[in-house]
N, C-alpha and C positions, 0 to 999 in steps of 0.2 A: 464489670457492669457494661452491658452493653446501653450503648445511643443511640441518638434519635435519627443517625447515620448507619445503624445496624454495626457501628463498628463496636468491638471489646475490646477490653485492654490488652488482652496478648496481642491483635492488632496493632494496635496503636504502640505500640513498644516496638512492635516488629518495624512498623513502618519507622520509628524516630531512629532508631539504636544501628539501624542494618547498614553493615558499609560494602556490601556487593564486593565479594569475593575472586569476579571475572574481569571488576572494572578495571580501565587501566591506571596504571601507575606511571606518571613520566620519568617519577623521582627511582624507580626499581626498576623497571625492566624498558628492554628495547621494545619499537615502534614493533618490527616486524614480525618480531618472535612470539609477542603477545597475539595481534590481530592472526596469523597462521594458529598460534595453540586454542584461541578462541574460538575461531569459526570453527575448526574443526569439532570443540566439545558441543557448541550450540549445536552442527547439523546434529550430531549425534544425535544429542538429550533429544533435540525436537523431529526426531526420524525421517531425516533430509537428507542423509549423506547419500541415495542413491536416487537418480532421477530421469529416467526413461521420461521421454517426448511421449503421449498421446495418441489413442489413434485416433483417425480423424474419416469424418464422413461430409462429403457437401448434402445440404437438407435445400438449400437456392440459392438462388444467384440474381444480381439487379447489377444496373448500371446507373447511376446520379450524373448527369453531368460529367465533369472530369473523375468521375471515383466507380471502380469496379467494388463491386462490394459481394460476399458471400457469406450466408448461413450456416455454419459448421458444426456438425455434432462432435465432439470430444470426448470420448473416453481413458478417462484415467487409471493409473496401475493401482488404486484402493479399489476399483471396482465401479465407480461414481461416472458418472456424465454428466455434461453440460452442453447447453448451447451456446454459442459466439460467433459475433460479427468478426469479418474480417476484409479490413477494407484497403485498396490498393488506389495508388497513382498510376492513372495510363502511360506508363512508361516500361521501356524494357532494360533501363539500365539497372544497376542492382542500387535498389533505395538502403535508406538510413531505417531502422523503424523502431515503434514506441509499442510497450505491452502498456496498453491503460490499466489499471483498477479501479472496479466503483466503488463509491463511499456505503455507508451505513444508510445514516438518516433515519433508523427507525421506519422507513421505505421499501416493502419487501417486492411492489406487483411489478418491478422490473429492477435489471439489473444493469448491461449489457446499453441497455436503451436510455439510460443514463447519460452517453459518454458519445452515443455513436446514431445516426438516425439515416432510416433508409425511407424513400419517398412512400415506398407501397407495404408502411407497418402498418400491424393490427390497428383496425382503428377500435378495438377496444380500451387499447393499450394510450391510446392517442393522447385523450386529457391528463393520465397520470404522467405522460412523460412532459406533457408542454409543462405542467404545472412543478414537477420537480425541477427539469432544465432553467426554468425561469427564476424558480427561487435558489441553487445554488450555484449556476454556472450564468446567470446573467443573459441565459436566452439563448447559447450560444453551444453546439456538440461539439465538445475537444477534437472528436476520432474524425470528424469529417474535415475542422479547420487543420489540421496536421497534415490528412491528405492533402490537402491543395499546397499545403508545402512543401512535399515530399515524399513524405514519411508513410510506410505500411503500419497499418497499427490492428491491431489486435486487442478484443475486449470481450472477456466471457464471464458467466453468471458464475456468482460463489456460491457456497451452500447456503441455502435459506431464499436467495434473491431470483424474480425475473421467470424463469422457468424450474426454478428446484426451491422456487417459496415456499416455506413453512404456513403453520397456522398462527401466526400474528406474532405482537411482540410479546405477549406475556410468557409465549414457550419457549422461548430462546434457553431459559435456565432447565429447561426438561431434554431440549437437546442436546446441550450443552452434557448435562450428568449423564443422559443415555451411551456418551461419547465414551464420557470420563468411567463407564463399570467397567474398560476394559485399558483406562492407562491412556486414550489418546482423548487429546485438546479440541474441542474446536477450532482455536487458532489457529492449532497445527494443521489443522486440514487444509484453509484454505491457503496458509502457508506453501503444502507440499504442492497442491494444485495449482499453483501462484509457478513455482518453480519450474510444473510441467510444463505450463502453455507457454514458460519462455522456450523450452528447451523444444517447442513444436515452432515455434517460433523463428526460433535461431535456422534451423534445419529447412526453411522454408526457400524454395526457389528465388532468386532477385532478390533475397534480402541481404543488407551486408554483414555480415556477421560482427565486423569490427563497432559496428555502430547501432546499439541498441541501448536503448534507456528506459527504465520504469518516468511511469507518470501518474499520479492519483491523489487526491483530496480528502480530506476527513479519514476515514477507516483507508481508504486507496490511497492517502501518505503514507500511511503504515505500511501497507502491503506493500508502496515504493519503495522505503528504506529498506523494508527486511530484506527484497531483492536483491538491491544493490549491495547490500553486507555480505549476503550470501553465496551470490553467484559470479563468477567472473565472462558470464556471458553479457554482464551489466555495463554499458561504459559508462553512462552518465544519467544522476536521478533528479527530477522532481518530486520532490514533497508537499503539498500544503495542509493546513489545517490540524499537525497531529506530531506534537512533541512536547516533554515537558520531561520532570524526573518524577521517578515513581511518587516519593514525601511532597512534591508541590503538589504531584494531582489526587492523591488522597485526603483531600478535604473538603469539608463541607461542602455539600450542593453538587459535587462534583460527578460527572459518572462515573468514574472508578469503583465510587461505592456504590452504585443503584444493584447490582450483579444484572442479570439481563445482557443488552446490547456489552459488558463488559466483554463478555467472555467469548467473544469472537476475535479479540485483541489480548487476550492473557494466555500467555506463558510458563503455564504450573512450572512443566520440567527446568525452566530455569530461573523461574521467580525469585526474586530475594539475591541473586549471583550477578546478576549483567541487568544495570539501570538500562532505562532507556536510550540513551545520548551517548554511552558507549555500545550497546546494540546497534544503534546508526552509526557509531565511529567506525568497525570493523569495512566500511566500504571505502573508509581513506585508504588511499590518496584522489580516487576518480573524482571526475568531478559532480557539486551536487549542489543544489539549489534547493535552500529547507527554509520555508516559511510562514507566519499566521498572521490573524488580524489581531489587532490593538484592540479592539474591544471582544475578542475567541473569549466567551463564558465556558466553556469545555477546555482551554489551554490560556487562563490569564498570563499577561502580560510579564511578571515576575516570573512566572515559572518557565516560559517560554527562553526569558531570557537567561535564566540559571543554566537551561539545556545548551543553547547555542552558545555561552563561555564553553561549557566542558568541551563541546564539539568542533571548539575552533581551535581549544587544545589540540585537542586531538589529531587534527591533522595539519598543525602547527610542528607536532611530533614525526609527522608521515611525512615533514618536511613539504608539504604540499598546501601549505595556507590560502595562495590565492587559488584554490581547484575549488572552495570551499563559498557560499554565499549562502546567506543568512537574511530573512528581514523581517521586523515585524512592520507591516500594513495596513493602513487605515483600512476601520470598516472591523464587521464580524465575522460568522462563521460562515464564511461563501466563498467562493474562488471569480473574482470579477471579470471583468474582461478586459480591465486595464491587467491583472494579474496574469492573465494568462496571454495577453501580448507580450509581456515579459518574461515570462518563462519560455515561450517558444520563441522566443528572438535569443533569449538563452542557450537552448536546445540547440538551435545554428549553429552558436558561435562554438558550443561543445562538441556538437557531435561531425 
């Protein structure tokens, strides 16, 4: 029978009964042997294991006060483009820096613009960005306060967002299947593309190579972990907004089950094999900062916290416990600006 959640019962069995086949085991196998045979099968399934940097073209350039900033076209090895800001501190010593990701939100007429703000943007563009920045960053653009820290950061449009927006949200699931006739994910895309702009990233002039970290909120926690799990160009991540295990978040109300916005965040080729909390585990031992709010109607409070036990196993395992911080905070689905003094005073003491 299916319900009023579109789900049926072989769902619903799958989801109660399934004990993930890639998760780890503390009681059976070592910390490192797993996380090595792991990552390796993940890049595989999700067609990551090779990852050529980007080419890259300047489209402008501005200068903000203390922040060099450039307009970057990026072409990817799928054949895809994007554009992304990329914004520096006046300095020539060789900086730390951050790959941002932006969130979802059901938010498609910017991406990029999210995260990062230049004095002389479209003023088309103007009201959708004051208005989104205000409701889930607090008013505040992470890429520019980062600069005045230090940090070179880097932030480009995904598929669907900003400059490569689609036609609204109800197509996401026609994209999605146009993807899926030939075997590849959405997720995976912006996955591989995630992967690229660090590896343009890394390769960049005055950056330090040692000292790079993902950073991103809602759908860009996601994008942060998988990073961090996957890459060893990663030292250290910020998450927020986006963890739970697969059976907490399939339930009612949830978006797990809307399909839609789902399937920019789903993982056919290893669905059902590697929960989510061991998919983040795979980046123990570095260090990582994963956290949500106490009232996240997208990541309740139980479920959040079910993720962060198995995660703090996990790199209780990797012998690396305190590399590891966790919190749930007051408040919803937003990244505040108390949160984000905290994560970037984090960010210091990490990187």
């Amino acid at each position: 029978m299916i319900d009023a959640e579109n789900m049926c019962g072989i769902s619903r069995r799958l989801r109660d009964r399934n004990h993930f086949v890639w998760n780890f085991d503390p009681e059976a196998q070592d910390f490192q042997a797993w996380r090595s045979k792991t990552r390796e099968k993940v890049r595989l399934a999700l067609g990551v294991d090779e990852v050529p940097p980007p080419i890259s073209a300047i489209v402008s350039e501005w200068s903000d006060d203390d922040i060099l900033g450039q307009e970057l076209r990026l072409g990817f090895s799928n054949g895809e483009t994007t554009l992304a800001y990329l914004l520096r501190p006046k300095t020539a010593a060789p900086a730390p820096a951050v790959l941002l990701l932006h969130d979802h939100g059901s938010f498609f007429s910017i991406g990029k613009e999210k995260l990062s703000n230049r004095s002389d943007e479209n003023p088309e563009l103007r009201a959708d960005i004051d208005l989104w920045v205000n409701k889930l960053y607090g008013g505040r653009f992470i890429g520019n306060e980062l600069v005045r820290r230090g940090y070179t950061v880097l932030c480009a449009d995904a598929l669907g967002w900003g400059s490569r927006r689609g036609n609204g949200y109800e197509t996401q699931q026609a994209l999605a299947a146009n993807l899926m006739q030939f075997g590849v994910s959405y997720a995976s895309v912006i996955l591989s593309e995630d992967l690229e702009a660090l590896a343009f990233l890394r390769n960049l002039p005055g950056v330090d190579k040692t000292r790079i970290a993902s950073l991103g909120y809602s759908m860009g926690g996601l994008r942060a972990w998988q990073l961090a799990a996957l890459s060893d160009d990663i030292a250290a991540c910020v998450s927020g907004g986006w963890m739970g295990t697969l059976q907490g978040l399939m339930q009612p109300g949830n978006n797990q089950l809307r399909g839609q916005s789902a399937f920019t965040m789903l993982h056919p080729q290893i669905a059902g094999k590697l929960d989510y909390p061991h998919f983040a585990g795979l980046a123990a031992p570095k260090p990582a900062l994963i956290f949500t709010g106490s009232e996240d109607r997208h990541f309740p409070q139980p479920v959040a916290e079910e993720a962060f036990q198995q995660l703090h196993g996990i790199w209780g395992a990797a012998e690396a416990p305190e590399q590891l911080e966790t919190c749930i905070c007051p408040g919803g689905h937003n990244f505040s600006q108390k949160q984000q003094d905290h994560a970037f005073d984090w960010l210091d003491r990490n990187l």
